[in-house]
C-alpha positions in Angstrom: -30.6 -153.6 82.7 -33.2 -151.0 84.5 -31.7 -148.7 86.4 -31.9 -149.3 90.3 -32.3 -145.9 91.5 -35.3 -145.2 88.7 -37.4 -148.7 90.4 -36.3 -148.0 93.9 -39.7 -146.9 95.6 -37.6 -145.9 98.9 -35.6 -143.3 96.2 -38.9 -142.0 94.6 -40.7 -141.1 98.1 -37.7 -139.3 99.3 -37.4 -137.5 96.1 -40.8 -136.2 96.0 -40.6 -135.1 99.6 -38.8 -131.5 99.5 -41.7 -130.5 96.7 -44.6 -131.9 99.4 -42.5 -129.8 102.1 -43.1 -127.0 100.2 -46.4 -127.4 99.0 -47.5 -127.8 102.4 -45.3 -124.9 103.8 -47.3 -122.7 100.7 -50.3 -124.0 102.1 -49.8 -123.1 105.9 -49.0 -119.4 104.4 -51.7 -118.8 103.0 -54.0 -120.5 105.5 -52.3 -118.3 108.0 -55.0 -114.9 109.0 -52.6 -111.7 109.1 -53.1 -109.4 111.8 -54.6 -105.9 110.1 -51.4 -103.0 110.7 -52.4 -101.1 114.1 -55.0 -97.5 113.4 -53.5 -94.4 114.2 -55.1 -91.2 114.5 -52.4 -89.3 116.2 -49.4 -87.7 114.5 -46.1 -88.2 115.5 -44.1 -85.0 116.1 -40.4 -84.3 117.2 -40.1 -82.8 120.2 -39.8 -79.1 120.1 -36.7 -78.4 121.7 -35.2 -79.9 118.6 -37.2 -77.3 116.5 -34.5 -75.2 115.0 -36.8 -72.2 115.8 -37.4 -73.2 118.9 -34.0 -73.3 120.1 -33.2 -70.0 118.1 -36.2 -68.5 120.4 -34.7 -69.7 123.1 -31.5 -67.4 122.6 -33.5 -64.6 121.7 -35.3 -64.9 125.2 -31.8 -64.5 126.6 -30.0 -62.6 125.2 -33.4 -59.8 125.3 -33.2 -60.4 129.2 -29.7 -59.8 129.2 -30.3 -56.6 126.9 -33.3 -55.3 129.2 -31.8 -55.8 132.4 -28.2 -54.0 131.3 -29.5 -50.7 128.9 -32.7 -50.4 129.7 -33.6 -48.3 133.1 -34.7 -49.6 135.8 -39.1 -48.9 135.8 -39.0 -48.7 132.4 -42.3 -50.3 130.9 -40.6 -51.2 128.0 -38.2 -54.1 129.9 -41.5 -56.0 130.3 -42.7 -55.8 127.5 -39.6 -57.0 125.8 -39.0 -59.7 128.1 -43.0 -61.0 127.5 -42.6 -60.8 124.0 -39.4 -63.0 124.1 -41.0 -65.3 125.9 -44.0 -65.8 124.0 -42.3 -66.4 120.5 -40.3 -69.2 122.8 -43.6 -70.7 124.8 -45.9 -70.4 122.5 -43.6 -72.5 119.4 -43.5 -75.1 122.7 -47.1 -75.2 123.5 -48.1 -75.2 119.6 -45.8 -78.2 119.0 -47.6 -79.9 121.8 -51.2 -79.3 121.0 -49.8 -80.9 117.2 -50.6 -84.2 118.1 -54.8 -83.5 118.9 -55.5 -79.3 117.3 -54.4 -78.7 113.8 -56.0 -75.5 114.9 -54.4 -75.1 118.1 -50.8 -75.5 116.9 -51.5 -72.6 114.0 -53.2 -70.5 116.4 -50.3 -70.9 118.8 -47.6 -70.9 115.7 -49.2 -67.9 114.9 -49.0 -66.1 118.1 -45.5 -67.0 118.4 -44.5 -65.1 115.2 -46.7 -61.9 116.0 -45.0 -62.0 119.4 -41.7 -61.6 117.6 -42.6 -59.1 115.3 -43.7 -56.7 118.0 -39.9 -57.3 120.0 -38.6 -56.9 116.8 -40.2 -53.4 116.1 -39.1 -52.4 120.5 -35.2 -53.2 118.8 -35.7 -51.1 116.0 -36.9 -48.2 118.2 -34.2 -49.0 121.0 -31.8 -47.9 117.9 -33.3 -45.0 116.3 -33.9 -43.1 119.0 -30.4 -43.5 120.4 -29.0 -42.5 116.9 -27.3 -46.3 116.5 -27.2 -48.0 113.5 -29.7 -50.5 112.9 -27.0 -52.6 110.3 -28.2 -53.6 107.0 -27.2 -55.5 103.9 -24.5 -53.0 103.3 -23.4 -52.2 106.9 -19.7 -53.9 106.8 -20.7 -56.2 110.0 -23.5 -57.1 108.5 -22.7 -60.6 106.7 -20.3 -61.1 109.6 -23.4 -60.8 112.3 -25.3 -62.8 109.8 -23.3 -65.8 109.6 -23.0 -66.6 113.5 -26.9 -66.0 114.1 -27.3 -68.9 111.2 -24.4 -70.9 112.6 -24.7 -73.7 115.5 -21.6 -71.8 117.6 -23.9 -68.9 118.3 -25.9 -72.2 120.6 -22.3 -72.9 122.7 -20.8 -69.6 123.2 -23.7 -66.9 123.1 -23.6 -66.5 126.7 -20.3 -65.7 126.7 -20.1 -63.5 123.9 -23.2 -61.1 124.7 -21.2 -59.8 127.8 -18.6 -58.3 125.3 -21.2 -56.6 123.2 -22.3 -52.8 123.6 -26.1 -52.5 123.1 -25.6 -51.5 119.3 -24.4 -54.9 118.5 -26.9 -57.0 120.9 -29.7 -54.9 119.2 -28.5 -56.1 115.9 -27.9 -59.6 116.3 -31.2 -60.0 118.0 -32.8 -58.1 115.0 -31.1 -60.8 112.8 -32.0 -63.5 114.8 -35.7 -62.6 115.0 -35.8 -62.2 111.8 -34.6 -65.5 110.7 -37.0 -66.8 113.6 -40.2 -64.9 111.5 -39.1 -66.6 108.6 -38.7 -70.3 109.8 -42.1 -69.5 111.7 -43.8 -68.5 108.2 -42.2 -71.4 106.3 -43.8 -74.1 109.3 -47.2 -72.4 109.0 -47.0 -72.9 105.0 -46.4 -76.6 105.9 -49.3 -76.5 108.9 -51.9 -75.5 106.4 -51.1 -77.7 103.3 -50.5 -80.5 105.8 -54.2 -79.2 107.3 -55.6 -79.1 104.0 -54.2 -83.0 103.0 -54.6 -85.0 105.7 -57.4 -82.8 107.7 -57.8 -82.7 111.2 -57.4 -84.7 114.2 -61.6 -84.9 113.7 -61.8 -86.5 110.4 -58.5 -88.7 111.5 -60.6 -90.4 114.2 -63.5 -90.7 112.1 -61.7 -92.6 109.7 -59.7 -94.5 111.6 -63.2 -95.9 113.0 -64.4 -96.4 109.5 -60.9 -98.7 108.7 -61.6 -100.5 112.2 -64.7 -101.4 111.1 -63.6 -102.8 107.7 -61.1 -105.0 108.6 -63.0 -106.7 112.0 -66.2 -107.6 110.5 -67.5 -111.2 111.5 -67.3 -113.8 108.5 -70.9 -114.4 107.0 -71.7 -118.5 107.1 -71.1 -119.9 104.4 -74.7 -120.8 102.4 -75.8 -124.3 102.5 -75.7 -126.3 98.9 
């Protein structure tokens, strides 16, 4: 005796249907046109108050006002000086980070500025303590690590403020010395990356051009098909 379900034409069609389902599922895929991934020429940067340099520039510019405006006399050319310098390293990190996104060359330039501006309030600290006869604290000065430690730690951010009014000049010189000099070095380390990045992916220039040139790939019009 056959077996019903085997001759039942009703059984076979709905058998057969998931695999026609699919096939014609497959085929709606394929016949589907993808849209091409949007062109960018424009990098995408943080902003730079989240810039751990930025925000160490930032207490620098602080804590050099407070310093100026407490042990330095009043007329002296040297508070404005200080306080310019200060405030260059902090703007000029700002303004470079901005000009990112459209001057490779812009944001070195500015970078660059912003660590010469530091070096030359470094070198006013350095004189502030030699010629008053106070130590400018090295490796082996026994505050040293100490000193070290909070200008690399996130407290120094919450409580600086505070903590700069119960500091004689010796030690506000010598954190900001510390300070700027970590500054100088995360400033050298983002113009190493600048360059490479410069030298690898070009500039905003040679972005646009070949952003055009992928534009221009992906929407030509279909040729007609030749007659047979």
């Amino acid at each position: 005796m056959e077996n019903e379900e085997t001759n039942n034409p009703n059984t076979q069609s709905n058998q057969s249907t998931p695999s026609n389902q699919n096939y014609q599922s497959n085929q709606n895929t394929q016949n589907t046109p993808t849209s091409p991934a949007p062109i960018t020429f424009l990098p995408q940067h943080g902003h730079y108050r989240h810039l751990r340099v930025y925000q160490v520039s930032e207490i620098i510019y602080d804590l050099t006002y407070y310093f100026t405006q407490h042990y330095l006399s009043k007329g002296d050319r040297t508070i404005d000086q200080m306080v310019q310098a200060a405030r260059s390293g902090k703007q000029n990190i700002a303004e470079g980070n901005q000009a990112a996104a459209t001057s490779s060359e812009t944001e070195i330039k500015l970078t660059n500025v912003a660590k010469a501006s530091l070096e030359e309030l470094l070198d006013d600290y350095e004189d502030y303590l030699r010629v008053r006869n106070l130590a400018q604290w090295g490796n082996l000065h026994p505050r040293y690590e100490k000193m070290r430690q909070y200008a690399s730690s996130n407290q120094i951010r919450k409580d600086y403020a505070a903590t700069v009014q119960r500091m004689n000049d010796e030690e506000i010189a010598n954190l900001c010395i510390t300070l700027i000099h970590q500054a100088i070095y995360m400033l050298h380390k983002l113009l190493v990356t600048m360059q490479n990045r410069f030298v690898t992916e070009g500039g905003i220039k040679e972005r646009m051009f070949q952003s055009r040139i992928a534009y221009r790939n992906n929407h030509r019009p279909e040729e007609p098909e030749e007659e047979r």
